[in-house]
Backbone as XML, in Angstrom:
<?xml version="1.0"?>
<chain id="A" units="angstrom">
  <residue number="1" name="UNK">
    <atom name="N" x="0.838" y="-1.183" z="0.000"/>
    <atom name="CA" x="0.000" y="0.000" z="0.000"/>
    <atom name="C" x="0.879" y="1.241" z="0.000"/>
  </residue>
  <residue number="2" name="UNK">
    <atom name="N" x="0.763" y="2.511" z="-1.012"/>
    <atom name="CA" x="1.338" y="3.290" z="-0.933"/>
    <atom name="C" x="0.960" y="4.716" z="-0.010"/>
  </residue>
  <residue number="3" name="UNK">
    <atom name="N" x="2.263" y="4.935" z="1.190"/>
    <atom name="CA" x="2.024" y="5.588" z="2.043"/>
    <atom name="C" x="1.881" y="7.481" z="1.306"/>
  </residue>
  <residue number="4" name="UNK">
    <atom name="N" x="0.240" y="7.972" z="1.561"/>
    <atom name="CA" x="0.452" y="9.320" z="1.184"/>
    <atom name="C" x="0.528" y="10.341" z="2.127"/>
  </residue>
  <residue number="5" name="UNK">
    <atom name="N" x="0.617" y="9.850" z="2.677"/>
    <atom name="CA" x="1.479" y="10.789" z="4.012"/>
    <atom name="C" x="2.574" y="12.307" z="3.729"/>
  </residue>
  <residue number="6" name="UNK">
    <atom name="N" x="2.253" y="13.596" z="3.292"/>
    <atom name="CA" x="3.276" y="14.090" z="2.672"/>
    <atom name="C" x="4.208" y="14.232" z="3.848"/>
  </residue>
  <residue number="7" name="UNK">
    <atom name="N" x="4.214" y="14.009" z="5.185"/>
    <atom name="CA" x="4.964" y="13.863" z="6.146"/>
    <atom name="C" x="6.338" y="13.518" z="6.163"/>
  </residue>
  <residue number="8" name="UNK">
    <atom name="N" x="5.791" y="11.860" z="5.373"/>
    <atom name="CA" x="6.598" y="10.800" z="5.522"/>
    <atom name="C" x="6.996" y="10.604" z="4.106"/>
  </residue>
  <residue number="9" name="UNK">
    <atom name="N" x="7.014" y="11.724" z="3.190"/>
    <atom name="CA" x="7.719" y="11.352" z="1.753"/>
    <atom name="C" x="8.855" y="11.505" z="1.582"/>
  </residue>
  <residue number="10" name="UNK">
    <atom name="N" x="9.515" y="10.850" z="1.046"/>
    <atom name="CA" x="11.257" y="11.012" z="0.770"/>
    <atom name="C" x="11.744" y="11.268" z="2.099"/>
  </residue>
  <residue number="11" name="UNK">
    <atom name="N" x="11.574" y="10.879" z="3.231"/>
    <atom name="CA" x="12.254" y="11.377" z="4.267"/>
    <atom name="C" x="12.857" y="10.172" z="4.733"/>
  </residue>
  <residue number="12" name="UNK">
    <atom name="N" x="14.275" y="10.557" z="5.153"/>
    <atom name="CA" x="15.359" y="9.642" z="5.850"/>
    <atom name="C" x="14.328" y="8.773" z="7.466"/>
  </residue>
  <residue number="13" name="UNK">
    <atom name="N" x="13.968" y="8.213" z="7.273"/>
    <atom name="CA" x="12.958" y="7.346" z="8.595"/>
    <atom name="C" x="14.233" y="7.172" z="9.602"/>
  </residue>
  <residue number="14" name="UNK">
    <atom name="N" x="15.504" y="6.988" z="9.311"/>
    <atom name="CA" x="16.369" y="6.591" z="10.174"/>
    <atom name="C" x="17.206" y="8.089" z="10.677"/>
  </residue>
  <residue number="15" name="UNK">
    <atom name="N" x="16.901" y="9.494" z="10.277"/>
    <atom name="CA" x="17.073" y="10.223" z="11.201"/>
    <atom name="C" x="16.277" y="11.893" z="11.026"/>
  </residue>
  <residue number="16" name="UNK">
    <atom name="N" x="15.441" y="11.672" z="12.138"/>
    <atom name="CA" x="13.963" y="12.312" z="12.152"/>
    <atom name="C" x="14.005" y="12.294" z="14.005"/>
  </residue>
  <residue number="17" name="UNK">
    <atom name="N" x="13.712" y="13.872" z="14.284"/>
    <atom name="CA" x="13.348" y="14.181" z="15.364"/>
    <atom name="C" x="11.817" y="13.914" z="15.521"/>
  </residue>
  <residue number="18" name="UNK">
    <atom name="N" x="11.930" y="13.623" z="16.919"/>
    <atom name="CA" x="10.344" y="13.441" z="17.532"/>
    <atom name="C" x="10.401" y="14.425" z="18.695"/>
  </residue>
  <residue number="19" name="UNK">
    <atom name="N" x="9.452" y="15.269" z="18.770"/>
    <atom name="CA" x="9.566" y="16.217" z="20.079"/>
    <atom name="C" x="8.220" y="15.966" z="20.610"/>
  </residue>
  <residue number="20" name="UNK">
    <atom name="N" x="8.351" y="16.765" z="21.902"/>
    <atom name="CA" x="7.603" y="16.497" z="22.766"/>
    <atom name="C" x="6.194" y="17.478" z="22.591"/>
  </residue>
  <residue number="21" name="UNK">
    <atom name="N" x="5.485" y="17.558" z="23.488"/>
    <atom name="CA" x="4.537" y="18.807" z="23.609"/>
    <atom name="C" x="4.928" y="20.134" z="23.646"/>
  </residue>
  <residue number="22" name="UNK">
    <atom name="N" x="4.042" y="20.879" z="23.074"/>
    <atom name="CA" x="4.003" y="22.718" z="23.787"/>
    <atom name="C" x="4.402" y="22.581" z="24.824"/>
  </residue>
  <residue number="23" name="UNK">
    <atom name="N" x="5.640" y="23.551" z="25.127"/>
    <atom name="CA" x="6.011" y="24.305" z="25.903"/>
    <atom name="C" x="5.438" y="25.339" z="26.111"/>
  </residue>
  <residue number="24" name="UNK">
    <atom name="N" x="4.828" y="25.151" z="27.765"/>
    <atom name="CA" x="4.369" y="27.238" z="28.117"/>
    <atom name="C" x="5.543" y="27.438" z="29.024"/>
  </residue>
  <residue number="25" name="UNK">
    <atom name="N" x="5.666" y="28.432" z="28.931"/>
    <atom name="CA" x="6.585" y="29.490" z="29.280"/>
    <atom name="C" x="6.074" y="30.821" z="29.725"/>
  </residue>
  <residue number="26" name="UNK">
    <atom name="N" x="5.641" y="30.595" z="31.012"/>
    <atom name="CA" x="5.292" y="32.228" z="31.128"/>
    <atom name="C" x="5.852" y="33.547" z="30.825"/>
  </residue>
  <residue number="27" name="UNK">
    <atom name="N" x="5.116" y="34.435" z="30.382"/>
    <atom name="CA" x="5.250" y="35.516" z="29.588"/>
    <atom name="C" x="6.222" y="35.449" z="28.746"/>
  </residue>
  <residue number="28" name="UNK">
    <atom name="N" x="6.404" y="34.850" z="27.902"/>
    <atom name="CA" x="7.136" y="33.878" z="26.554"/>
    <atom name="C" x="6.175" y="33.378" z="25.926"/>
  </residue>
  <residue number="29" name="UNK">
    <atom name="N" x="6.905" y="33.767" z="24.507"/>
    <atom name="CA" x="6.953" y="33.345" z="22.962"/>
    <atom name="C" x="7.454" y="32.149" z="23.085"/>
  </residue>
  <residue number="30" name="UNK">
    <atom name="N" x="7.095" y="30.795" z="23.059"/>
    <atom name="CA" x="7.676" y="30.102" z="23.007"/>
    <atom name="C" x="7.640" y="28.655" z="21.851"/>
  </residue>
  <residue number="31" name="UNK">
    <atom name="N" x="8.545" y="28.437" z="21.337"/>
    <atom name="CA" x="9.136" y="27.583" z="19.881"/>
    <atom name="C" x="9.672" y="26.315" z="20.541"/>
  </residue>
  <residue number="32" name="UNK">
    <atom name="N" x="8.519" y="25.439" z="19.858"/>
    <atom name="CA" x="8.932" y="23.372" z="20.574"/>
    <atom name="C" x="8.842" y="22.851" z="19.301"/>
  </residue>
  <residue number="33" name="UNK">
    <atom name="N" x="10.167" y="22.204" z="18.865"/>
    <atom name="CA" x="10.178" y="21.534" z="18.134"/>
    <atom name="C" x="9.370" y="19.820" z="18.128"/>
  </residue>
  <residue number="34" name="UNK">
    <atom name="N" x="8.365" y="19.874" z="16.921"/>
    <atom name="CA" x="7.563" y="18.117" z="16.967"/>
    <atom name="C" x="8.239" y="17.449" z="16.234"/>
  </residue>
  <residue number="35" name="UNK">
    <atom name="N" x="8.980" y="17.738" z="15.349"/>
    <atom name="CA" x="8.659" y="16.914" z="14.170"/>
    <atom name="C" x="10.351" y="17.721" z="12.999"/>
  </residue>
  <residue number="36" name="UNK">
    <atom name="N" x="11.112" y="17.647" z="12.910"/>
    <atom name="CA" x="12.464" y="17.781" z="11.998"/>
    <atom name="C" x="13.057" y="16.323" z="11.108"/>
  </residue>
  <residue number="37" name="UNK">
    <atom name="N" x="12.742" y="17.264" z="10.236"/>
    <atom name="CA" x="13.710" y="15.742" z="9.484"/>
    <atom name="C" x="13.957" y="16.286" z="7.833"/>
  </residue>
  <residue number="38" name="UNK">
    <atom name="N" x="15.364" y="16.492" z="7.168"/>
    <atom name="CA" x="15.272" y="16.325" z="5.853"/>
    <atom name="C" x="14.897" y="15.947" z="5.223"/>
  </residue>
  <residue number="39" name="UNK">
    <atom name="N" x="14.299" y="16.339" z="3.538"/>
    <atom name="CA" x="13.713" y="16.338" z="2.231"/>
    <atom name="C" x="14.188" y="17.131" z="1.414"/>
  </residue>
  <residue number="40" name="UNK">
    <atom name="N" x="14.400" y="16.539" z="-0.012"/>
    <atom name="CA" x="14.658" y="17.635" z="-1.290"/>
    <atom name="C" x="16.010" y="18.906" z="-0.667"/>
  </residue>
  <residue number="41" name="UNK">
    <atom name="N" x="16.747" y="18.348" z="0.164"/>
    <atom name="CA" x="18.059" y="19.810" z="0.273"/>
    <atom name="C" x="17.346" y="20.708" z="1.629"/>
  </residue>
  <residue number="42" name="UNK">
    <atom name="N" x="16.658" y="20.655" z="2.074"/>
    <atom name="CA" x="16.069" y="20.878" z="3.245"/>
    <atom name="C" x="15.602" y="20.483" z="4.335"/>
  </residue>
  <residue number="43" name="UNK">
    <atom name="N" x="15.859" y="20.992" z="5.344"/>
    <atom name="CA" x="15.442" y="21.111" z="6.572"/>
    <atom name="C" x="14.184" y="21.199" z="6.930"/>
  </residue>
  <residue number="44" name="UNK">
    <atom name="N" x="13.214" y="20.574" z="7.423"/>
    <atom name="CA" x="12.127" y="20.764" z="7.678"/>
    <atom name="C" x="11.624" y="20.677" z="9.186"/>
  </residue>
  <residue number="45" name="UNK">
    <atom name="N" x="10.864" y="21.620" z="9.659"/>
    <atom name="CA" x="10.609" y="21.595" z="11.005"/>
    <atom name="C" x="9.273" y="21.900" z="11.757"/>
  </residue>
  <residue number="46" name="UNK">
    <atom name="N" x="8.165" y="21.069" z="11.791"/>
    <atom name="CA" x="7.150" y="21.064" z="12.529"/>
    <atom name="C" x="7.271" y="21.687" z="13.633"/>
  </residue>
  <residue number="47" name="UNK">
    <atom name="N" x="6.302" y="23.284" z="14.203"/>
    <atom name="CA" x="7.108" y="23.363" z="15.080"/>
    <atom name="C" x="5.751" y="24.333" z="16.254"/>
  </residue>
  <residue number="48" name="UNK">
    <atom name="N" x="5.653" y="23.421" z="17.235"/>
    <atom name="CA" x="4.395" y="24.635" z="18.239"/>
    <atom name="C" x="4.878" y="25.470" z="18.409"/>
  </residue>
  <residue number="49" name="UNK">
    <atom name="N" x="3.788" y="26.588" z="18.266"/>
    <atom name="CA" x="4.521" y="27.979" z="18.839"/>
    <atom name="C" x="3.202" y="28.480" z="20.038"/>
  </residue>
  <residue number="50" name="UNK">
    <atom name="N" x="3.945" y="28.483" z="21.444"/>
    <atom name="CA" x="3.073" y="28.548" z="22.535"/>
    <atom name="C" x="3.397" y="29.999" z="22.680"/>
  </residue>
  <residue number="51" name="UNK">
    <atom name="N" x="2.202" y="30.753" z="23.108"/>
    <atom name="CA" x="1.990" y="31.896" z="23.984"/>
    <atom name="C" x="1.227" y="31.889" z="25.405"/>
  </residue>
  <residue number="52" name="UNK">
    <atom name="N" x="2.764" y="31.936" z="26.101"/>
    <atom name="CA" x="2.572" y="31.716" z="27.427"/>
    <atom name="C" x="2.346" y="33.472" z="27.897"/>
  </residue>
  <residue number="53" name="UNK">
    <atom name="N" x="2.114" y="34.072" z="27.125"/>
    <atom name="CA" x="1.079" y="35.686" z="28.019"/>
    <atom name="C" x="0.272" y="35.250" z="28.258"/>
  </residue>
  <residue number="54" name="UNK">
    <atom name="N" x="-0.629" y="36.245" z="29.229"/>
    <atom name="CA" x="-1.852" y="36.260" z="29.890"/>
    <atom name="C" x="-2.700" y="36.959" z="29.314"/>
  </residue>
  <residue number="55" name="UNK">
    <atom name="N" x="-2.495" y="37.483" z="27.905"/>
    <atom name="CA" x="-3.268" y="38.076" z="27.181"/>
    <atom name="C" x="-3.165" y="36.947" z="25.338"/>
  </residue>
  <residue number="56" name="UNK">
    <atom name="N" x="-4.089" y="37.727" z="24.632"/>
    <atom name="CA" x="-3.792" y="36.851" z="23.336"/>
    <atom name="C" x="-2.214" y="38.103" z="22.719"/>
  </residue>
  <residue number="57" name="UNK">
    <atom name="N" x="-1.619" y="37.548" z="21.552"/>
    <atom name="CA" x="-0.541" y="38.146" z="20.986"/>
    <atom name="C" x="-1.066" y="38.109" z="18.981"/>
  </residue>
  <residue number="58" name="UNK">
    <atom name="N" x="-0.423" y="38.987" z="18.870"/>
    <atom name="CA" x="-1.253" y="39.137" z="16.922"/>
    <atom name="C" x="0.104" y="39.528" z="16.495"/>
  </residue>
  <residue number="59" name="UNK">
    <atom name="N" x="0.064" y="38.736" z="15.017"/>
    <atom name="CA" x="0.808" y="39.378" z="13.834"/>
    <atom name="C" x="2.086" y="38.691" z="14.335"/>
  </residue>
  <residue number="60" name="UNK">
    <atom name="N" x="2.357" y="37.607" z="14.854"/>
    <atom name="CA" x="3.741" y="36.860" z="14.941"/>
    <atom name="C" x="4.242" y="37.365" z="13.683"/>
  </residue>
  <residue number="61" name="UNK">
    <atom name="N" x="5.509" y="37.224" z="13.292"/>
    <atom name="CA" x="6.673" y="37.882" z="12.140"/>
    <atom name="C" x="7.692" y="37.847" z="12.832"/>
  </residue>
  <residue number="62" name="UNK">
    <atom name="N" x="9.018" y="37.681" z="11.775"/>
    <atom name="CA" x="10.323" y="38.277" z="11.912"/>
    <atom name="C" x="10.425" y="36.789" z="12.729"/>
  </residue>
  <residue number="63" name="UNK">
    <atom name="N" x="10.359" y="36.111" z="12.407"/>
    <atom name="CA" x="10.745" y="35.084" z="13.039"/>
    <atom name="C" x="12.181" y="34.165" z="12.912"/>
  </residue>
  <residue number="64" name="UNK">
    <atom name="N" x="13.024" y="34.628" z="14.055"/>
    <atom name="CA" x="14.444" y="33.767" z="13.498"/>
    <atom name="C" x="14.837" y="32.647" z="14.608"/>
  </residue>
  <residue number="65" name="UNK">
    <atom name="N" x="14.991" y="31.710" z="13.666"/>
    <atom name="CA" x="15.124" y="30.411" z="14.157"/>
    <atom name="C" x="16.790" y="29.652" z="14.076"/>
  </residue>
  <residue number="66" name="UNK">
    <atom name="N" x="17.470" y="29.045" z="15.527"/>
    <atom name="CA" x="18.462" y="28.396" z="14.750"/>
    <atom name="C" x="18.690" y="26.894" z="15.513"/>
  </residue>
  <residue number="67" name="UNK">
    <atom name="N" x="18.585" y="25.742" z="14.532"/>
    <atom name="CA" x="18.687" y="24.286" z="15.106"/>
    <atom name="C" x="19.731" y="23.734" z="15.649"/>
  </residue>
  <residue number="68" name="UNK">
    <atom name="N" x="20.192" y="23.304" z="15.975"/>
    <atom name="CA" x="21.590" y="22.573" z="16.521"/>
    <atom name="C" x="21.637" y="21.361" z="17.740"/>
  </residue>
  <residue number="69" name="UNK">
    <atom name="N" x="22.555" y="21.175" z="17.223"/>
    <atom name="CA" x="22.808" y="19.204" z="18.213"/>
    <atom name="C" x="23.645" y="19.412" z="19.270"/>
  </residue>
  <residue number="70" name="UNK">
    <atom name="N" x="24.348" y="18.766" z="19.564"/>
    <atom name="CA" x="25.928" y="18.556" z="20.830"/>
    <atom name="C" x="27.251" y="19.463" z="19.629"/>
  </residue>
  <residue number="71" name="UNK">
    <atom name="N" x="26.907" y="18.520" z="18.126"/>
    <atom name="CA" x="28.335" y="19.103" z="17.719"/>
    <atom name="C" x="28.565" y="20.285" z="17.125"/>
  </residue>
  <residue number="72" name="UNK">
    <atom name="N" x="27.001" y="20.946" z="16.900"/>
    <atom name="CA" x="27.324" y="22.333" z="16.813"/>
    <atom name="C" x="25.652" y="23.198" z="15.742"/>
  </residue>
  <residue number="73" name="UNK">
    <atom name="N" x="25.870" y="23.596" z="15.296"/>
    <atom name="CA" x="24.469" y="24.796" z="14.460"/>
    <atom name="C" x="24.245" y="23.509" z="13.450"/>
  </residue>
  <residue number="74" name="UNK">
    <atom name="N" x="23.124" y="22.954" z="13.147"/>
    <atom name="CA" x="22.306" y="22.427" z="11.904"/>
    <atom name="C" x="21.847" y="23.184" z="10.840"/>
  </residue>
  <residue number="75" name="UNK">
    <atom name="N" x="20.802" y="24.198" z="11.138"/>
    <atom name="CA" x="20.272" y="24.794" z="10.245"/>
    <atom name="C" x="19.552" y="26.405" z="10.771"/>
  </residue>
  <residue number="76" name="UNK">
    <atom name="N" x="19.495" y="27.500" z="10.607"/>
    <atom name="CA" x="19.312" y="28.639" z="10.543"/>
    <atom name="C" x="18.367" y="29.312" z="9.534"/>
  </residue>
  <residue number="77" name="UNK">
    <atom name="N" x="17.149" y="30.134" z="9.866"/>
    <atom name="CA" x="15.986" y="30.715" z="8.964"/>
    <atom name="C" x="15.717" y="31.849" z="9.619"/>
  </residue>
  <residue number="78" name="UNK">
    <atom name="N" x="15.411" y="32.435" z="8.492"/>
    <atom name="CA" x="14.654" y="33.951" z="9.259"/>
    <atom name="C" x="13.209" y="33.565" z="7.923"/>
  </residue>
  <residue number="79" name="UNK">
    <atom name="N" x="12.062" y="33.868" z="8.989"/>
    <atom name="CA" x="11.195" y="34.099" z="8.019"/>
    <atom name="C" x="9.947" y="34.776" z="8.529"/>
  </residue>
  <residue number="80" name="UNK">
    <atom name="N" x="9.538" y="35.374" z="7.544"/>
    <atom name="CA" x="9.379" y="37.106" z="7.493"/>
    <atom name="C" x="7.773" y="37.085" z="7.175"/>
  </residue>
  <residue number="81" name="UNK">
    <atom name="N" x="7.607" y="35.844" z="6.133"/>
    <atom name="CA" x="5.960" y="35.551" z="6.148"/>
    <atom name="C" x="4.724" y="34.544" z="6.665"/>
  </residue>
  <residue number="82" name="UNK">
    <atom name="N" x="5.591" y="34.251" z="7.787"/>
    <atom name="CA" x="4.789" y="33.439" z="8.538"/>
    <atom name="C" x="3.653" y="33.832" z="9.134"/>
  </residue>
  <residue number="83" name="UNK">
    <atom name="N" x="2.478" y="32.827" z="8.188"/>
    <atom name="CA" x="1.384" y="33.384" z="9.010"/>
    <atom name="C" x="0.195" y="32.734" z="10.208"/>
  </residue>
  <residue number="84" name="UNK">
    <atom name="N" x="0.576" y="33.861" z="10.872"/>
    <atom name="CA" x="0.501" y="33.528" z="12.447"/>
    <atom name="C" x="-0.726" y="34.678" z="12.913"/>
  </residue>
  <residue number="85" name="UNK">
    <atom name="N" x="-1.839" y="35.214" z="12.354"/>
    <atom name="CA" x="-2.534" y="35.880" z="13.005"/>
    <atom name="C" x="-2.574" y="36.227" z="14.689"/>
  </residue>
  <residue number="86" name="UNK">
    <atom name="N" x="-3.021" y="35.563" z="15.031"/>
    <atom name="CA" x="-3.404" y="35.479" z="16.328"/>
    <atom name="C" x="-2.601" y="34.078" z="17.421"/>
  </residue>
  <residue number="87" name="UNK">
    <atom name="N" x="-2.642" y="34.247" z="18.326"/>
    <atom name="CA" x="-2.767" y="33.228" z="19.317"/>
    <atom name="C" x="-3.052" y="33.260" z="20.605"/>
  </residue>
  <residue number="88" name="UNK">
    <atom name="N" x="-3.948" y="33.038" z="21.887"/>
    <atom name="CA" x="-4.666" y="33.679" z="22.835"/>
    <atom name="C" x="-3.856" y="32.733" z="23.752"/>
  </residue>
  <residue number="89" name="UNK">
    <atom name="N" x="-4.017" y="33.168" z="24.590"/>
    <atom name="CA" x="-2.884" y="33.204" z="26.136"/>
    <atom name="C" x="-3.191" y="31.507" z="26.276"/>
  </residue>
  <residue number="90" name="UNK">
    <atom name="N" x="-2.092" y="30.933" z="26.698"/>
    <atom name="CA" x="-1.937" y="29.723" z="26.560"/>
    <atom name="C" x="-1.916" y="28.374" z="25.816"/>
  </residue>
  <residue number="91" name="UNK">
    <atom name="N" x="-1.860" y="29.181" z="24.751"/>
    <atom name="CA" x="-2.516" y="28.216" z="23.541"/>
    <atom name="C" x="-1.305" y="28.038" z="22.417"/>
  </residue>
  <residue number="92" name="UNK">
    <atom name="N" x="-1.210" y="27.099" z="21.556"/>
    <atom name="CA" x="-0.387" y="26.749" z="20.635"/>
    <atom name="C" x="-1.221" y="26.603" z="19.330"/>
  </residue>
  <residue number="93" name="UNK">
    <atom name="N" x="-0.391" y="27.000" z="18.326"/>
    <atom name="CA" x="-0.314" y="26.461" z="17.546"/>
    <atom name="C" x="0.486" y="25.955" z="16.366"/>
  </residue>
  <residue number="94" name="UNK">
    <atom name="N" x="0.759" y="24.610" z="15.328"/>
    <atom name="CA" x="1.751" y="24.058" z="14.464"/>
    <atom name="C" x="1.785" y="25.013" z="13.588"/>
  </residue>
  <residue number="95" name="UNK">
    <atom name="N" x="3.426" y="25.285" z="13.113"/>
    <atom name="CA" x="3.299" y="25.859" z="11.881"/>
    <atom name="C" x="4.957" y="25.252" z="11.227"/>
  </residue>
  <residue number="96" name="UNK">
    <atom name="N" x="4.966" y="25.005" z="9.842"/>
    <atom name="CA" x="5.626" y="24.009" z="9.028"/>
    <atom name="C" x="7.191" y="25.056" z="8.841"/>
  </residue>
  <residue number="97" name="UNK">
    <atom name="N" x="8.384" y="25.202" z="9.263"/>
    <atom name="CA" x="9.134" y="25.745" z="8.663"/>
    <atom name="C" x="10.052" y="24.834" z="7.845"/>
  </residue>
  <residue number="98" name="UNK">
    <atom name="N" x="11.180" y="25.496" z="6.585"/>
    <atom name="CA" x="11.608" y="24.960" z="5.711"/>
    <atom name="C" x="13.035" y="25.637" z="5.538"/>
  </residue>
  <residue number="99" name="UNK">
    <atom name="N" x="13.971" y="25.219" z="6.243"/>
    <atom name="CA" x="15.510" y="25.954" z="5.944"/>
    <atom name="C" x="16.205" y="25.453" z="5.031"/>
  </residue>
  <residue number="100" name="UNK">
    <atom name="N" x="16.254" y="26.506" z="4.410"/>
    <atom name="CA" x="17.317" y="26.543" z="3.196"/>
    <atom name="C" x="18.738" y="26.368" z="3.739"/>
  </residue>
  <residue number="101" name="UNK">
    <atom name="N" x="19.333" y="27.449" z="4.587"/>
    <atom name="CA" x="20.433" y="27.546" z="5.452"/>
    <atom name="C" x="20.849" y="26.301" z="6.016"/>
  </residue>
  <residue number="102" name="UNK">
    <atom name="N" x="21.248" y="25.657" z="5.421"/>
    <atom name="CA" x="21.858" y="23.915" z="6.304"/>
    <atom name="C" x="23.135" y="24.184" z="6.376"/>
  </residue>
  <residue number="103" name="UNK">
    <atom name="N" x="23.412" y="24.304" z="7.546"/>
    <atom name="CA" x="24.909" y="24.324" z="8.363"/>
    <atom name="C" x="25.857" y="23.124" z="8.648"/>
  </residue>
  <residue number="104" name="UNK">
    <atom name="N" x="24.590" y="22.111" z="8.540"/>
    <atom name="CA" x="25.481" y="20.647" z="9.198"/>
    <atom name="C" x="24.575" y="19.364" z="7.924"/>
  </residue>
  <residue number="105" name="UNK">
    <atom name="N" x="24.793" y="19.243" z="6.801"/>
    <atom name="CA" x="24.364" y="18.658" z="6.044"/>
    <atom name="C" x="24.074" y="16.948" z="6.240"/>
  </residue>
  <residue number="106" name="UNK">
    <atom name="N" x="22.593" y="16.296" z="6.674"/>
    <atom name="CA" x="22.935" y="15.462" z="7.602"/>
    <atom name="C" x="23.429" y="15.317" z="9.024"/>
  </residue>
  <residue number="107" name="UNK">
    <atom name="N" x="23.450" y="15.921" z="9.580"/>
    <atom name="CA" x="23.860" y="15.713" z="10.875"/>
    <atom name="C" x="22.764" y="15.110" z="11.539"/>
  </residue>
  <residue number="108" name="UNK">
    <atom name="N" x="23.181" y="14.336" z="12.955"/>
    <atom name="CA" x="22.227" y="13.693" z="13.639"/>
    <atom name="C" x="21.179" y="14.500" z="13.787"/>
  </residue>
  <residue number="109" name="UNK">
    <atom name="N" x="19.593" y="14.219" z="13.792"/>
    <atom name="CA" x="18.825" y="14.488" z="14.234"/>
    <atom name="C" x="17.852" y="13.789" z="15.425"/>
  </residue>
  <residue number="110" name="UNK">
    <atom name="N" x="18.540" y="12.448" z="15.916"/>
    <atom name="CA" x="18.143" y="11.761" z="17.005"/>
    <atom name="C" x="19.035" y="12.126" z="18.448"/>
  </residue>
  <residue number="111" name="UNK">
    <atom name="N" x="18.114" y="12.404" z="19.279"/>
    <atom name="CA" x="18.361" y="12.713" z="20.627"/>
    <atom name="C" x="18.545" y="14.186" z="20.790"/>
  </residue>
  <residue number="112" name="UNK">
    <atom name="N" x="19.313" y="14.710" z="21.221"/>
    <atom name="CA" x="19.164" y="16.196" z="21.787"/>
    <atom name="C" x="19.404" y="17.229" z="20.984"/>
  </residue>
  <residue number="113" name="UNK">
    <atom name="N" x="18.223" y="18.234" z="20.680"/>
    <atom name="CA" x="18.346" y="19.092" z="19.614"/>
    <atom name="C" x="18.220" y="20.393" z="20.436"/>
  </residue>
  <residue number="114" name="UNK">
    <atom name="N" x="18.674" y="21.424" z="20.189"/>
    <atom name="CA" x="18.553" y="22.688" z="21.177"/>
    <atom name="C" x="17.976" y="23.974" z="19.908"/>
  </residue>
  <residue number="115" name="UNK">
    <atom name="N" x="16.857" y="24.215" z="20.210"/>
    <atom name="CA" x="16.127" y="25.306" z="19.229"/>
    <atom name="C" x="16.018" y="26.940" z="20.013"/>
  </residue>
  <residue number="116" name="UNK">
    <atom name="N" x="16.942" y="27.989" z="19.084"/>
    <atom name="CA" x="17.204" y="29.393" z="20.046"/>
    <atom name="C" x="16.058" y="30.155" z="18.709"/>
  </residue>
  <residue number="117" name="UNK">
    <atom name="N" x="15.128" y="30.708" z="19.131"/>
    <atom name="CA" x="14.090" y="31.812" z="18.271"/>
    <atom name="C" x="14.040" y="33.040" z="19.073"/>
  </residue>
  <residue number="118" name="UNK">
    <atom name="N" x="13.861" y="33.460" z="17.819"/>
    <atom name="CA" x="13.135" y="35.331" z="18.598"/>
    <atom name="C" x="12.121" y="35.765" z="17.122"/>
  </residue>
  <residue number="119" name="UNK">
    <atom name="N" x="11.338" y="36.250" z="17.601"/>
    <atom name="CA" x="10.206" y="36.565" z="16.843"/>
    <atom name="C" x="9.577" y="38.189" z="17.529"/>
  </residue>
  <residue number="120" name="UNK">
    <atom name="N" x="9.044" y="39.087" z="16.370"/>
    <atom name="CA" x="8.462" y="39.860" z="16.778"/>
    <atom name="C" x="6.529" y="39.422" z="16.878"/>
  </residue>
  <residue number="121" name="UNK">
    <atom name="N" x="5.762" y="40.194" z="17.426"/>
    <atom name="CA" x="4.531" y="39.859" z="17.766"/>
    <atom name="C" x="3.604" y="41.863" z="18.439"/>
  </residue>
  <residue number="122" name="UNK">
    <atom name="N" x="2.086" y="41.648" z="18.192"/>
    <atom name="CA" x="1.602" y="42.645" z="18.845"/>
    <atom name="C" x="0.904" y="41.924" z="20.405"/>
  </residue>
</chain>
């Protein structure tokens, strides 16, 4: 049976991050990686984005992201049209990023990945 999963197309099965749940973070923007794994020359990264304010936050943008393992930076994005309307105090939601910027071509993606973001927001 052929799997149509666009998830699971062309992707290396033998090295693919699995992450955990949303992270809240009080009064933090906060970026949890689910789901990383190469395709087609890219980086791909499933990724919650929790707003741990006590209010909702609008117009997420400017979003810069950078991946990395134990042996050093994986992959690096800034992206500028992510759209992120809204998100109300405590709440997450997935959104798909795609780095061009590959720093570590192949490098492990099983076991400990460390994700540093900053994003602007209203």
């Amino acid at each position: 049976m052929e799997n149509n999963n666009p998830n699971d197309a062309n992707e290396n099965r033998d090295n693919v991050f699995i992450g955990i749940e949303p992270q809240l973070t009080k009064n933090c923007v906060n970026f949890t990686a689910k789901r990383i794994w190469y395709e087609d020359d890219l980086l791909h990264a499933i990724m919650f984005v929790t707003n741990g304010y006590p209010h909702t936050i609008y117009d997420i943008g400017d979003i810069s992201i950078k991946i990395s393992n134990p042996q050093g930076a994986i992959a690096e994005g800034f992206f500028s049209s992510v759209q992120i309307a809204e998100i109300e105090s405590n709440q997450s939601v997935e959104r798909i990023f795609n780095f061009d910027d590959i720093k570590a071509v192949n490098a492990n993606l099983k076991g400990r990945l460390k994700t540093q973001c900053d994003c602007t927001y209203w």
